[in-house]
Biopython code that builds the backbone (N, CA, C, O; Angstrom):
import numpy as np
from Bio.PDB.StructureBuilder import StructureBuilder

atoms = [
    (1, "UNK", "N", (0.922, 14.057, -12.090)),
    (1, "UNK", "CA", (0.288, 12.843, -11.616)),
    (1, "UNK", "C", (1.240, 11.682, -11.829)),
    (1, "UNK", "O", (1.942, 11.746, -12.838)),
    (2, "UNK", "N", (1.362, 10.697, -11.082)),
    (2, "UNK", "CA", (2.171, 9.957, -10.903)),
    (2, "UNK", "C", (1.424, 8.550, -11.053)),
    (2, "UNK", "O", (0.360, 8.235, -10.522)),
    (3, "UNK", "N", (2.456, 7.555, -12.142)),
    (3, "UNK", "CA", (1.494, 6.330, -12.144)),
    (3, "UNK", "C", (2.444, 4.961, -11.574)),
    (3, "UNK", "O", (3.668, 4.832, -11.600)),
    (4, "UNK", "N", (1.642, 4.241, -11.181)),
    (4, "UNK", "CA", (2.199, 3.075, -10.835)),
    (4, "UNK", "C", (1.666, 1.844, -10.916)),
    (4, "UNK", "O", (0.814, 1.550, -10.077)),
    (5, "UNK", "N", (1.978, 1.041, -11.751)),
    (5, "UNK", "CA", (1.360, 0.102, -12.606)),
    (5, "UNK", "C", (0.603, -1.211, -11.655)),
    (5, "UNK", "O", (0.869, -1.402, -10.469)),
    (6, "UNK", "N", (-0.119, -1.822, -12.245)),
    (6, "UNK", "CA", (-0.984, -2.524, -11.459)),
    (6, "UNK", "C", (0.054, -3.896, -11.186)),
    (6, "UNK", "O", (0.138, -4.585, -10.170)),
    (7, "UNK", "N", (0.750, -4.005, -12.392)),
    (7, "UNK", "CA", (1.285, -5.175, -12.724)),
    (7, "UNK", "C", (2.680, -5.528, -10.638)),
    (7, "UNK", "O", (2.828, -6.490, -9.884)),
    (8, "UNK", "N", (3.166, -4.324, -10.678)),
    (8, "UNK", "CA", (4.115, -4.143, -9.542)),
    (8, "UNK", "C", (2.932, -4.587, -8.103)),
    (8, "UNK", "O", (3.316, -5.197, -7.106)),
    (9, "UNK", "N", (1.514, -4.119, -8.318)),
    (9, "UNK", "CA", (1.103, -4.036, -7.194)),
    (9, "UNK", "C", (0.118, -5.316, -6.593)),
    (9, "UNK", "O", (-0.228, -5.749, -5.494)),
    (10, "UNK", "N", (-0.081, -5.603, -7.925)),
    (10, "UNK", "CA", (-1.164, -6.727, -7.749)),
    (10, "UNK", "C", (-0.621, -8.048, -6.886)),
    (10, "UNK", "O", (-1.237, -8.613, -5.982)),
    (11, "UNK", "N", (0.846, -8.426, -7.465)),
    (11, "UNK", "CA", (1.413, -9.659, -6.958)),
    (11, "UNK", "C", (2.099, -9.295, -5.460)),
    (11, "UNK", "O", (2.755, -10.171, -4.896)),
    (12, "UNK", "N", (1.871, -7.568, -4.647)),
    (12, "UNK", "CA", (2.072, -7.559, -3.376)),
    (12, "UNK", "C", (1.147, -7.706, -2.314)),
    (12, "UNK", "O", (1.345, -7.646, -1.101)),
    (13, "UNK", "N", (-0.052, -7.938, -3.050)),
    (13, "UNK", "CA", (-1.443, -8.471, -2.038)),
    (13, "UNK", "C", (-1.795, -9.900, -2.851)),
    (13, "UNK", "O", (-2.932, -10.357, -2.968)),
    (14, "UNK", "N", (-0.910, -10.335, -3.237)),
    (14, "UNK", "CA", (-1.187, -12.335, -2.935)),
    (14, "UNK", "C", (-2.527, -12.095, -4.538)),
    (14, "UNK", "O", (-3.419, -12.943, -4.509)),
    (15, "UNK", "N", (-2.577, -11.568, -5.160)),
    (15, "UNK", "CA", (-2.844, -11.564, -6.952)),
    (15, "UNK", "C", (-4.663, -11.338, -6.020)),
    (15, "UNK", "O", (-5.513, -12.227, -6.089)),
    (16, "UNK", "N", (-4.827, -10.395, -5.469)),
    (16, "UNK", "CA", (-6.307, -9.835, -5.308)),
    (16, "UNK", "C", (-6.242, -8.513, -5.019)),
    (16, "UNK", "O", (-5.477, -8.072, -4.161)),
    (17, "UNK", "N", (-7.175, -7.663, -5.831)),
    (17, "UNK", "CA", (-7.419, -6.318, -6.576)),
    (17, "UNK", "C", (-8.487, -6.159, -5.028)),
    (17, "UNK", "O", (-8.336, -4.974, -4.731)),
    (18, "UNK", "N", (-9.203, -6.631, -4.237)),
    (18, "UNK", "CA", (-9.564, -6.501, -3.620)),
    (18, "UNK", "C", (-8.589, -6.251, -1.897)),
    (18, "UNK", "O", (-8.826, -5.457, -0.986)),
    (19, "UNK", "N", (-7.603, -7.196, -2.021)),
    (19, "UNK", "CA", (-6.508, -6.951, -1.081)),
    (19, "UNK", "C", (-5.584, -5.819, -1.110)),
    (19, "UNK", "O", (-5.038, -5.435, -0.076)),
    (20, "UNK", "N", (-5.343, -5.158, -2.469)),
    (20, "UNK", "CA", (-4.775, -4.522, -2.693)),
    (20, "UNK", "C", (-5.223, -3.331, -2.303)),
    (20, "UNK", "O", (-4.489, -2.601, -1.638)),
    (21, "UNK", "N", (-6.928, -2.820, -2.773)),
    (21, "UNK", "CA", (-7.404, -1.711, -2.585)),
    (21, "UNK", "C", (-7.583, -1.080, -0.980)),
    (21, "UNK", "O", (-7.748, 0.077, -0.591)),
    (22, "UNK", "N", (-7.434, -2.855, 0.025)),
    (22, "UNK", "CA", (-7.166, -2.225, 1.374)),
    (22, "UNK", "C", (-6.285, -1.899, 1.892)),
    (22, "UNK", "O", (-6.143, -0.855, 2.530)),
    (23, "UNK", "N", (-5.575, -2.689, 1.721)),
    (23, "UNK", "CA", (-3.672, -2.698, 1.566)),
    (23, "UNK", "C", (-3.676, -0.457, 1.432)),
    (23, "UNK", "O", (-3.576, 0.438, 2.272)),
    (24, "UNK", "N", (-3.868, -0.497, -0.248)),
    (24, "UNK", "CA", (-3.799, 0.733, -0.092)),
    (24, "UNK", "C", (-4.041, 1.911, 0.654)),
    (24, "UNK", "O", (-3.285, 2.805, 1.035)),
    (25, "UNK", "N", (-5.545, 1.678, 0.811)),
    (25, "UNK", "CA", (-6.263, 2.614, 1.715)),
    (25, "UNK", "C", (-5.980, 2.719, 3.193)),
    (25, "UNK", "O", (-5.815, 3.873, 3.587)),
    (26, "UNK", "N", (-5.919, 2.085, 3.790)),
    (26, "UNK", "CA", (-5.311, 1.760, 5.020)),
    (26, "UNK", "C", (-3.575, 2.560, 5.095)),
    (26, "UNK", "O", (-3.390, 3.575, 5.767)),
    (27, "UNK", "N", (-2.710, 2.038, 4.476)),
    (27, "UNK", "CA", (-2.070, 3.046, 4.457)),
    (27, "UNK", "C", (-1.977, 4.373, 4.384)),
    (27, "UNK", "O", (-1.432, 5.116, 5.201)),
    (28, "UNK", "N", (-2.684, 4.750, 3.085)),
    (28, "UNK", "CA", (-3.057, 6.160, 2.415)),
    (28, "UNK", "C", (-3.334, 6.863, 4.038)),
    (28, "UNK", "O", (-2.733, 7.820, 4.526)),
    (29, "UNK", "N", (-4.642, 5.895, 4.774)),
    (29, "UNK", "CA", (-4.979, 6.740, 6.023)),
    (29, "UNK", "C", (-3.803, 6.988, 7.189)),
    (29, "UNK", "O", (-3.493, 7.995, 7.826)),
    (30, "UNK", "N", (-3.368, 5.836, 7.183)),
    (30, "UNK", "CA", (-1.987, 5.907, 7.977)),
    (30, "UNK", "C", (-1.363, 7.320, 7.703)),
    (30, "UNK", "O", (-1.645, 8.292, 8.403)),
    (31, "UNK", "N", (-0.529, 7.373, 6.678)),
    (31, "UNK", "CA", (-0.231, 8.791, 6.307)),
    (31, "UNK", "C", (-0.941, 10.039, 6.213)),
    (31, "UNK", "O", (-0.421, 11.150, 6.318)),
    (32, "UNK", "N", (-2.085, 9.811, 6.020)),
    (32, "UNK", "CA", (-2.724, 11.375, 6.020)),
    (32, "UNK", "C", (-3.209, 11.375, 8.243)),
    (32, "UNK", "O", (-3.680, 12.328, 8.863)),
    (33, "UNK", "N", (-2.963, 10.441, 8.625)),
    (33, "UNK", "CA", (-2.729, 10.837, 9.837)),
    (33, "UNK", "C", (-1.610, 11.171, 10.549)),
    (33, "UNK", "O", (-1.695, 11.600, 11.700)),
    (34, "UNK", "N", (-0.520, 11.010, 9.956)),
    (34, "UNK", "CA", (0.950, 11.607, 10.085)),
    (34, "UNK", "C", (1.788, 10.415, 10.388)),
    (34, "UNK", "O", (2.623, 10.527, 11.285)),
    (35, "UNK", "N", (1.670, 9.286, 9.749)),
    (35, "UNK", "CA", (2.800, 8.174, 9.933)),
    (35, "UNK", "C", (3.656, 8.792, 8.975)),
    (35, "UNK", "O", (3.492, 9.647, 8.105)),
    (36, "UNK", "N", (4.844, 7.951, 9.483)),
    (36, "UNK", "CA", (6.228, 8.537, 8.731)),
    (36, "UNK", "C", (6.412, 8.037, 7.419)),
    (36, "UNK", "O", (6.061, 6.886, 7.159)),
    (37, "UNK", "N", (6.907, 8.750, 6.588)),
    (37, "UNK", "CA", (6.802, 8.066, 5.268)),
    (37, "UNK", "C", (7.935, 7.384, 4.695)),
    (37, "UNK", "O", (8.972, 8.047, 4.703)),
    (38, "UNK", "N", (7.998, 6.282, 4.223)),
    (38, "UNK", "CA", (9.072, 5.104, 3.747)),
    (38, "UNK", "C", (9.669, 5.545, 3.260)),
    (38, "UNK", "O", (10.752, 5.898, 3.726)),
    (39, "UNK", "N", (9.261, 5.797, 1.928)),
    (39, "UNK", "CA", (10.219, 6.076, 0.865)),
    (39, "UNK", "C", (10.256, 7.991, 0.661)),
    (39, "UNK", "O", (9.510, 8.835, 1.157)),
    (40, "UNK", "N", (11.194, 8.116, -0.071)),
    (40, "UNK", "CA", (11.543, 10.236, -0.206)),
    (40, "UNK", "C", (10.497, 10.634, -1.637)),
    (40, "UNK", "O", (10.877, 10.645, -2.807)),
    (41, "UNK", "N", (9.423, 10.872, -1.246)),
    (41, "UNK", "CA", (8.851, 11.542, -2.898)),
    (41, "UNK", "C", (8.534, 12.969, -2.408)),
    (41, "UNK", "O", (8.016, 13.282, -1.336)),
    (42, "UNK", "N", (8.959, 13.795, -3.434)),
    (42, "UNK", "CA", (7.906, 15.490, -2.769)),
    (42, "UNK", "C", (7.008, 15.332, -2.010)),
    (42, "UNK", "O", (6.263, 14.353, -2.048)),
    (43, "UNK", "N", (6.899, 16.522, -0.965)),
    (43, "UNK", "CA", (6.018, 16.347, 0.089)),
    (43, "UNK", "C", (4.753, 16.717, -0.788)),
    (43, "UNK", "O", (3.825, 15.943, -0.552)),
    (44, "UNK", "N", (4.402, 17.851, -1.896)),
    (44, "UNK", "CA", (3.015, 17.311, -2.173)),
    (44, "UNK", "C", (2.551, 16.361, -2.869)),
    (44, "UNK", "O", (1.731, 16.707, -3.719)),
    (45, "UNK", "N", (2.871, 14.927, -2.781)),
    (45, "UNK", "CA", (2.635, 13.867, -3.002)),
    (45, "UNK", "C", (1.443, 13.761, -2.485)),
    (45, "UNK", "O", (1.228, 14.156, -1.339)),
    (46, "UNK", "N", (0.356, 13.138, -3.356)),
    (46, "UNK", "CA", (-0.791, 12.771, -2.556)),
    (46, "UNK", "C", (-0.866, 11.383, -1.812)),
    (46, "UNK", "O", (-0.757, 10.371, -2.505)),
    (47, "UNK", "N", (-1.037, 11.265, -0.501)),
    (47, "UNK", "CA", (-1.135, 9.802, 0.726)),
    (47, "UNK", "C", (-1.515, 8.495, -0.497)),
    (47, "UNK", "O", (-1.129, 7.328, -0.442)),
    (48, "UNK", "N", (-2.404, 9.149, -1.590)),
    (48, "UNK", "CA", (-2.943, 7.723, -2.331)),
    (48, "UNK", "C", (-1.343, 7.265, -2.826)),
    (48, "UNK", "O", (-0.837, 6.147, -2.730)),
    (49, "UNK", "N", (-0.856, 8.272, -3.273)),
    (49, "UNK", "CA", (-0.205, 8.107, -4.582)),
    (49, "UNK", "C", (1.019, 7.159, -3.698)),
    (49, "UNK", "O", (1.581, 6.112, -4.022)),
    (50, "UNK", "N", (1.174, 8.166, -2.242)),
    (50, "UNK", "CA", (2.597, 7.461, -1.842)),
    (50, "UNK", "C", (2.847, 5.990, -1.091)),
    (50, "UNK", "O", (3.805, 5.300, -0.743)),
    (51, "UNK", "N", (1.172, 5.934, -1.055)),
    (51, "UNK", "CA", (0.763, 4.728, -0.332)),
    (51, "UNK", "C", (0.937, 3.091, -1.552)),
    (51, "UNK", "O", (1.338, 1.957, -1.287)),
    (52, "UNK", "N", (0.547, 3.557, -2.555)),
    (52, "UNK", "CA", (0.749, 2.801, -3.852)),
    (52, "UNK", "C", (2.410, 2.488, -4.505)),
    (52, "UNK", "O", (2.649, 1.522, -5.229)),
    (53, "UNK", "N", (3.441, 3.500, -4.084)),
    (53, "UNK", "CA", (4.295, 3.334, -4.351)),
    (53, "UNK", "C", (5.167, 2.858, -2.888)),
    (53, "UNK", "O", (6.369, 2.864, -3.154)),
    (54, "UNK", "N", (5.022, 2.626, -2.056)),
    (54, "UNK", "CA", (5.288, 2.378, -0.851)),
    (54, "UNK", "C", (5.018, 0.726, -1.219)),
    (54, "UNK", "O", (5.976, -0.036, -1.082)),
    (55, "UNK", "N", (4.172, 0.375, -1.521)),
    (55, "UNK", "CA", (3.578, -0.712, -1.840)),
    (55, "UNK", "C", (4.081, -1.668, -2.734)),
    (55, "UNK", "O", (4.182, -2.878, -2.529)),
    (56, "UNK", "N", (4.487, -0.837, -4.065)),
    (56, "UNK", "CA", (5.365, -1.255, -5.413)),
    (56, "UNK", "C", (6.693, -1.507, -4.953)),
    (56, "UNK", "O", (7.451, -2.012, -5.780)),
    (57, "UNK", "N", (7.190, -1.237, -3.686)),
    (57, "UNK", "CA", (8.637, -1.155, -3.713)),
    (57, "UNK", "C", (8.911, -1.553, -2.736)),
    (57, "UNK", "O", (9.911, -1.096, -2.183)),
    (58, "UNK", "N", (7.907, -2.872, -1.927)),
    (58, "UNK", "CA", (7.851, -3.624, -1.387)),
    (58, "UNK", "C", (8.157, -3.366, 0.597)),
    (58, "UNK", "O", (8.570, -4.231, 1.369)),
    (59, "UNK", "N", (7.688, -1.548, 1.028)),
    (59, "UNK", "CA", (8.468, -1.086, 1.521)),
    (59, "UNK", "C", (6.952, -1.358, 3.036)),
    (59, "UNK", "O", (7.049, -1.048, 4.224)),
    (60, "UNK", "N", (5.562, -2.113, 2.204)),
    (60, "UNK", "CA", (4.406, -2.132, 3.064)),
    (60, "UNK", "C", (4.096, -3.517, 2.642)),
    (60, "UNK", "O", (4.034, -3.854, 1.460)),
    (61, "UNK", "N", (3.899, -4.322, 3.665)),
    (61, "UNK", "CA", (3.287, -5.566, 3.539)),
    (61, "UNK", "C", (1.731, -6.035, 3.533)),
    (61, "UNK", "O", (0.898, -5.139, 3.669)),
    (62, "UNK", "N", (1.410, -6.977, 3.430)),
    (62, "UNK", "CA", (0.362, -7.551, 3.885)),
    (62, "UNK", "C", (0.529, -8.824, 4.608)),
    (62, "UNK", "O", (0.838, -9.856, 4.013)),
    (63, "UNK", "N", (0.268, -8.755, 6.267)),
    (63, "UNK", "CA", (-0.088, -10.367, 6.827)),
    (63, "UNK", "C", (-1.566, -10.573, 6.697)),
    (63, "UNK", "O", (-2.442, -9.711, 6.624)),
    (64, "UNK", "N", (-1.679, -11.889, 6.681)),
    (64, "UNK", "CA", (-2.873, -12.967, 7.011)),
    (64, "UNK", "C", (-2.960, -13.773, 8.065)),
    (64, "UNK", "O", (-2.408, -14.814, 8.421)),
    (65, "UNK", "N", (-3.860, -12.987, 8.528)),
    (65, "UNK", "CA", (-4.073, -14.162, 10.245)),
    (65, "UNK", "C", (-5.017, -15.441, 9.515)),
    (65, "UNK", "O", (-5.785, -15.280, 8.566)),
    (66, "UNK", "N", (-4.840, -16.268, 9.968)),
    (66, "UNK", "CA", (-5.053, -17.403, 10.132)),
    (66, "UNK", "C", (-5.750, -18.006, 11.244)),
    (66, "UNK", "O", (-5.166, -18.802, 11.979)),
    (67, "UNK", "N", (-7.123, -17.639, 11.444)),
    (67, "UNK", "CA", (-7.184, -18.377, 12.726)),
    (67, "UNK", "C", (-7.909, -19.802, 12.328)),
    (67, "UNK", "O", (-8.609, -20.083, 11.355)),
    (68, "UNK", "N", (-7.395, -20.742, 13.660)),
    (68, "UNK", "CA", (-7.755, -22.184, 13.907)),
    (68, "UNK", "C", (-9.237, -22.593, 13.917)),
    (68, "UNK", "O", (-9.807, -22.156, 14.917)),
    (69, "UNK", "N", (-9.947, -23.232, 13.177)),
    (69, "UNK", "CA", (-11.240, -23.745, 13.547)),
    (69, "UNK", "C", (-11.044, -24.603, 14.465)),
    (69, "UNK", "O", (-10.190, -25.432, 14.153)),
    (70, "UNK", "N", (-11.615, -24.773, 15.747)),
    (70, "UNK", "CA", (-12.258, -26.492, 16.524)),
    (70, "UNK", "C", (-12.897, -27.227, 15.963)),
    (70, "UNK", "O", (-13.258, -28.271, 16.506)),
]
sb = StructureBuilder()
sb.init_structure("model")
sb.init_model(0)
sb.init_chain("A")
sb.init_seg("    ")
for serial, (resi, resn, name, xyz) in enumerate(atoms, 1):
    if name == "N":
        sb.init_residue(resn, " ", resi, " ")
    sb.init_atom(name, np.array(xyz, "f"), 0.0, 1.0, " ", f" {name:<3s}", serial, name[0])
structure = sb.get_structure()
């Protein structure tokens, strides 16, 4: 099992544990639908695990749309 600290991940979704957990998941699904994977870890890596370290190593972003009120 493979760990990856909160401290690396938290400040890549803008310091919310809530941004993060989509951030993650969203990826995770990305990959378990066959997107290509960023970084080289063993293939039985689990999608969570590689999605979290993909993340730590700054290799998956997060944008924020912004839309305009009238």
């Amino acid at each position: 099992m493979s760990y990856v600290p909160l401290e690396k991940l938290i400040d890549k979704s803008l310091g919310s544990m809530f941004k993060l957990v989509m951030m993650a998941s969203r990826r995770a699904l990305e990959l378990a639908e066959g997107a290509a994977r960023l970084i080289d870890l063993p293939k039985e890596t689990k999608v969570t695990t590689l999605a979290m370290r993909e993340i730590a190593e700054g290799k998956v972003t997060m944008t924020i749309d912004e839309k305009k009120e009238k």
